[in-house]
C-alpha positions in Angstrom: 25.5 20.9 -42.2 27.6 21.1 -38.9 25.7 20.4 -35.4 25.5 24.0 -34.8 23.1 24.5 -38.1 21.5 21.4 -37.0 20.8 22.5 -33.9 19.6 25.9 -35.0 16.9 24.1 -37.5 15.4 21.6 -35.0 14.8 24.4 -32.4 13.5 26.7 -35.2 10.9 23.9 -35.6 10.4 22.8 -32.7 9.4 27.1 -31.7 7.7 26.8 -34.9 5.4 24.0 -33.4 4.8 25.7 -30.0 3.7 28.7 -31.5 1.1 26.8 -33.9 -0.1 25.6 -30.8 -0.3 28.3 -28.8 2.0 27.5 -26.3 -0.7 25.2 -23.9 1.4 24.1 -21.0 1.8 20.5 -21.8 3.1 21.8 -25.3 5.6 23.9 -23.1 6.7 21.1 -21.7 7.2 18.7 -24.6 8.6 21.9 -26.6 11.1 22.4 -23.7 12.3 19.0 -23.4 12.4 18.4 -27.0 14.7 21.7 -26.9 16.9 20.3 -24.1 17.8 17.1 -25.9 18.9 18.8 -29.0 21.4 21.3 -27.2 22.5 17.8 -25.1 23.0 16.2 -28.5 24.5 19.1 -30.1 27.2 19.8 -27.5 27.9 15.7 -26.9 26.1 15.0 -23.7 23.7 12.1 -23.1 20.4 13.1 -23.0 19.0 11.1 -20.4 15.3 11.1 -20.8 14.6 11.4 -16.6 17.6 14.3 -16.4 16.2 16.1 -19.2 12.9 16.3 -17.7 14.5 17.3 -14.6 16.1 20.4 -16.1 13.0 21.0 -18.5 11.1 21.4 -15.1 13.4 23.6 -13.4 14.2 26.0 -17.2 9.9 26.2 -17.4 9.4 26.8 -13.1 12.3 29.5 -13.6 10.9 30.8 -16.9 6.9 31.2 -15.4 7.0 30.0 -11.5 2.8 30.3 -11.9 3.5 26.6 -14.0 3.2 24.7 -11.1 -0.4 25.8 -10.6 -1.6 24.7 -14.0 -3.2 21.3 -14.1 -2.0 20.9 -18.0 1.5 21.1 -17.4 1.4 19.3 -14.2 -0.6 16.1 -15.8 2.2 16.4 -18.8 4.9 16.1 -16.4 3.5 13.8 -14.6 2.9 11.3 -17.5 6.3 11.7 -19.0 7.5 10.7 -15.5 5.6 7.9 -15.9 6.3 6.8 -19.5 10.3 7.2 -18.5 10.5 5.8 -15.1 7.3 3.6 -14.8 6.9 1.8 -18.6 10.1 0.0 -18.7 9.8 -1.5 -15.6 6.1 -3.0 -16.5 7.1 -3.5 -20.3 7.4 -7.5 -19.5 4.4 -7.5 -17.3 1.8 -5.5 -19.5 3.0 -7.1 -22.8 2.0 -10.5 -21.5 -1.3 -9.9 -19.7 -2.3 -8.0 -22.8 -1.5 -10.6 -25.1 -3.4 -12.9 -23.5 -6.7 -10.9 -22.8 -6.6 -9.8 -26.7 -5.4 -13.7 -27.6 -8.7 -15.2 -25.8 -11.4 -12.4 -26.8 -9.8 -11.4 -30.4 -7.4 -14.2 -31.2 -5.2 -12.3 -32.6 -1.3 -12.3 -31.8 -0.1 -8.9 -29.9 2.7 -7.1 -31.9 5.8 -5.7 -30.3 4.3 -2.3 -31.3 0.5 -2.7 -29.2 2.3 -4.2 -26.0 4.5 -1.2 -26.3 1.4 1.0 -26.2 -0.4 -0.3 -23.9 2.3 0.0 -21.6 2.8 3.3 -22.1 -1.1 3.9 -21.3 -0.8 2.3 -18.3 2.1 4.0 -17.0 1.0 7.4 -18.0 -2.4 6.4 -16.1 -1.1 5.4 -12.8 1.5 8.7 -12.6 -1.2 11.1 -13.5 -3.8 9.5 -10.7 -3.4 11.2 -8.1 -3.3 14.4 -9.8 -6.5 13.3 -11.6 -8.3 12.2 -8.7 -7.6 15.2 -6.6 -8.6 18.1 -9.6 -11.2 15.8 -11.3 -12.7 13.5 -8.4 -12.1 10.7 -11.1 -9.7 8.5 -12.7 -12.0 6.9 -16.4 -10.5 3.2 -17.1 -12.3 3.4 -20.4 -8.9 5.4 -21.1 -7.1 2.3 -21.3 -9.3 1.0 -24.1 -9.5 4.7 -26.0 -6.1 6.2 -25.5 -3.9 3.0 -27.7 -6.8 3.9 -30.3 -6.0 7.5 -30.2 -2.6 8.3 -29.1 -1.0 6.8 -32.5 -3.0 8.1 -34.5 -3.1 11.5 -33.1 0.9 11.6 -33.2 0.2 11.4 -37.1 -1.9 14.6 -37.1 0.9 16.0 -34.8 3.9 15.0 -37.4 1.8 15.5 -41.0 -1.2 18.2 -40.4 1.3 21.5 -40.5 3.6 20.2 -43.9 0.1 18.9 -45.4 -1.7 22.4 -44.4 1.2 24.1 -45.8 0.3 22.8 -49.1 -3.5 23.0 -49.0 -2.6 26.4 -49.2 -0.9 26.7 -51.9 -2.4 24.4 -54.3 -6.5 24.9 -55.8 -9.5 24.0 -53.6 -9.9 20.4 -55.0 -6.0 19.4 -54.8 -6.2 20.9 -51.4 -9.6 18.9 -49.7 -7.2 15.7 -51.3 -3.9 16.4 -49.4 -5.9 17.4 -46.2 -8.3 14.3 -46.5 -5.7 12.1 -44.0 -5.8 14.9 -41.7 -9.3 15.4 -41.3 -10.1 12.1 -41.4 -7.0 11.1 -38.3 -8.8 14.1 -36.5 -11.9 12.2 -36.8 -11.0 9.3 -35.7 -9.4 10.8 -32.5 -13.0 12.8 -31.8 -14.8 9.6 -32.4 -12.7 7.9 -30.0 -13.0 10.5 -27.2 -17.1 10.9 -27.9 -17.3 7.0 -27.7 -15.6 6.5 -24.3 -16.8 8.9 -23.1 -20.3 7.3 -23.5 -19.9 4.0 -22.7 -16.7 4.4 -20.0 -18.1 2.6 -16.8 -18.6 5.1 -13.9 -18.7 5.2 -10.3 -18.1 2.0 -8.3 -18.1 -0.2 -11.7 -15.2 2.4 -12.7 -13.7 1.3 -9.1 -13.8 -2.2 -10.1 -12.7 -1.7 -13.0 -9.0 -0.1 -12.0 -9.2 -3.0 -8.8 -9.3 -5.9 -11.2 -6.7 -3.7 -13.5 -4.1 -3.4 -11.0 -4.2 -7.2 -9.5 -3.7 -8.4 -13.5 -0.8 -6.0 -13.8 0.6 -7.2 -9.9 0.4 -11.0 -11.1 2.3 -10.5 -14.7 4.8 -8.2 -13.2 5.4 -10.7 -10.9 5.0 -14.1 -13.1 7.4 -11.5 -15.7 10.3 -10.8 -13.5 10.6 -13.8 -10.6 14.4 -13.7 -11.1 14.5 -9.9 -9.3 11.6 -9.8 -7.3 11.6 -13.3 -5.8 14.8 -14.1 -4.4 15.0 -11.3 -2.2 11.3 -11.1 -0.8 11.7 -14.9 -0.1 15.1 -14.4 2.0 17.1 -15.4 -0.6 19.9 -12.7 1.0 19.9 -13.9 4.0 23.3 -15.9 5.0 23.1 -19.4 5.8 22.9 -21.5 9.1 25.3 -23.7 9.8 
């Protein structure tokens, strides 16, 4: 198939998905972006993750100004902004401290894959707070804990549920509760997840405490992470010497 043809099939799909969920505002984002770095790719440009949320912004402000008064597609926007310009520069700091914590209460080794997803947690976290603190009045840390548990595995609903319902459909009732099974039981994982934390999440000034003792861990293994381009110039490293 040419690029052109290419092109044409992953925007059908990708209109195909924001229709199946009714267009929500953080799905008109992703759907938007998604659509902007397969027109860069198609016509040979880089797509830069920060530029093409830039112009994703500016096509869906243009498109429906009312956007910037909708909490949903502000918080998405927000936490891509964090997962693009935030998560790489704490990938060193997070994947350590993490590894440690889970190596002393768990004793288990962290993968690649969890330090990468905890990292991502934690920058999405600390772009959307503000936003979260000023519409909410609250900013959960049981998050950190409940969203690694059920961000993967509801990106498997996301990718399998419409090609798997698309069979159900088609096939007898028995064949159908089979093939929808993972599905259902993903989806229940995710709501499991959610009802849990949202039980047990400290609250108040424990909440507070929480986030303090959070952001001091992440200050010390940024820092212990990356002494070579933090140190040397806070400690006057620049400065010429004295003869």
């Amino acid at each position: 198939l040419s690029r052109w043809w290419r092109l044409a099939m992953a925007l059908g799909i990708i209109a195909f998905f924001a229709l199946v969920t009714r267009f929500e505002p953080s799905v008109v984002r992703a759907a938007t972006m998604a659509a902007v770095v397969q027109v860069g790719f198609a016509v040979g440009r880089d797509a830069l993750p920060l530029r093409a949320l830039a112009i994703t912004v500016m096509l869906v402000v243009i498109a429906d100004p009312l956007a910037t008064m909708q909490v949903g597609f502000l918080l998405s926007v927000a936490a891509t902004a964090g997962l693009v310009v935030l998560a790489p520069q704490l990938s060193d700091g997070v994947r350590e401290a993490v590894g440690k914590v889970v190596r002393h209460v768990v004793g288990i080794r962290v993968t690649r894959w969890m330090g990468e997803v905890a990292t991502a947690t934690l920058a999405a976290q600390l772009a959307v707070a503000p936003f979260s603190l000023w519409w909410f009045g609250s900013l959960p840390s049981v998050s950190l804990i409940a969203n690694p548990l059920a961000v993967p595995v509801a990106s498997i609903v996301m990718t399998t549920a419409v090609p798997l319902l698309a069979i159900a459909a088609v096939v007898p009732d028995p064949i159908a509760v089979v093939v929808v099974s993972p599905v259902v039981a993903c989806v229940r994982w995710v709501w499991w997840v959610a009802e849990l934390g949202a039980r047990v999440g400290p609250r108040g000034v424990a909440n507070a405490v929480v986030w303090i003792l959070v952001l001091l861990g992440l200050a010390r293994a940024v820092w212990v992470a990356r002494p070579l381009t933090l140190m040397p110039r806070w400690r006057g490293a620049h400065l010429p010497r004295q003869r």
